[in-house]
N, C-alpha and C positions, 0 to 999 in steps of 0.2 A: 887584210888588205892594207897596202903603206900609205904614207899619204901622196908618194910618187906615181904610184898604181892611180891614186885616185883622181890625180893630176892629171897623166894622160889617159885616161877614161874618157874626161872630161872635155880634155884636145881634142883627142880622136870623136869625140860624138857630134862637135863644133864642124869638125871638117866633113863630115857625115859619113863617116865609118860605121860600119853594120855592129852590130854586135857582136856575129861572127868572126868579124875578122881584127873586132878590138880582143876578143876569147884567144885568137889562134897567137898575135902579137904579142900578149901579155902574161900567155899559157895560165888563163885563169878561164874555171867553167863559164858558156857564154850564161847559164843560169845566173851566175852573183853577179856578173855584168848585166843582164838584166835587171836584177834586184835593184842593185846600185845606181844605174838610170834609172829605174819608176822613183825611186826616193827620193832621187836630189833632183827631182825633174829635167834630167837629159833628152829625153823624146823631142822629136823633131818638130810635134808641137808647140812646145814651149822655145826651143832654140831658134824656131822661128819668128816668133812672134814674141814681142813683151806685153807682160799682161800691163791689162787701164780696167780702172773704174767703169762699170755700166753704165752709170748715169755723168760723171761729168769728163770720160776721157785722161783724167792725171792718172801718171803710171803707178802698179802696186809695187811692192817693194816685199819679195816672195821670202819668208824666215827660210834659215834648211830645216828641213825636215817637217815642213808645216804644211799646214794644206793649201793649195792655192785660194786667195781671196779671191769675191768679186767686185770689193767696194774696197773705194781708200777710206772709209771711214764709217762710224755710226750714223752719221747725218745725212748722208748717200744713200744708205742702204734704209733708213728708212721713208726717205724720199720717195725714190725708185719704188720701193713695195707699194708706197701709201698711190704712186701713181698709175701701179700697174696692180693693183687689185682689184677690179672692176672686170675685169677679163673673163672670168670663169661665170656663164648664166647658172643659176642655181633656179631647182625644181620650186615648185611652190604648191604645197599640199594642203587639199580645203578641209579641216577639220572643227568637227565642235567640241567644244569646253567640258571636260566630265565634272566641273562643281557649278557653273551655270548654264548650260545647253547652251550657248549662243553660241554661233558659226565663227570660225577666224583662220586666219591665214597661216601658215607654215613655210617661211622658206628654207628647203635643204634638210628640214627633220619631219619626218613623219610621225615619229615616236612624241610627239609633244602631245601632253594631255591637258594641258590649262591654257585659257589665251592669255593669264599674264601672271605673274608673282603675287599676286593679292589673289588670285581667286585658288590658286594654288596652298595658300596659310590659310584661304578660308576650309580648304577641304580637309588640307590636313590638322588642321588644332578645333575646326567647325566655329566660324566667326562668319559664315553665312553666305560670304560672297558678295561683288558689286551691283550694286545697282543701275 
């Protein structure tokens, strides 16, 4: 493909020309005109709209061939996560301790066998456990 083909590809998808009928103008399969739009992000999606950051609205600035961001930056994105991590309730399973029998809490694993890293070295190297 030339990079005149890829030029009006590009037109035609702006002006919102089907696939088809950029296939039938360009006598190229409407397939590699598809290809060619999902890569360089042609859809009508993105032609639409300019993408922004989740959390503070400035616009991204989309490399070709990359994958669309959702943050302008590292400090954004770990913002946004550290803000919106609380969101998912997780289970909480009452289990007791196989090196000191005493009852503790689990949340999100059931498979936990020790209530904590010390009674866990005690089991496995035998230093007795806490008190």
């Amino acid at each position: 493909m030339t990079t005149e083909q890829k030029d009006r590809i590009a037109e035609m998808r702006r002006q919102g020309c089907t696939y088809a009928k950029i296939a039938e103008t360009l006598s190229i399969s409407e397939n590699t005109i598809k290809t060619y739009c999902r890569r360089t992000r042609l859809n009508e999606d993105n032609l639409k709209a300019a993408l922004v950051c989740k959390l503070c609205g400035n616009p991204i600035e989309v490399k070709d061939k990359h994958r669309a961001r959702q943050f302008c930056s590292d400090k954004c994105r770990a913002a946004w996560w550290y803000a919106n991590r609380g969101n998912k309730p997780r289970t909480e399973y009452h289990l007791t301790c196989a090196n000191c029998g005493k009852p503790f809490v689990s949340a999100g694993n059931k498979a936990r066998k020790y209530c904590s890293h010390k009674c866990y070295i005690a089991a496995r190297f035998g230093d007795g456990g806490h008190e």
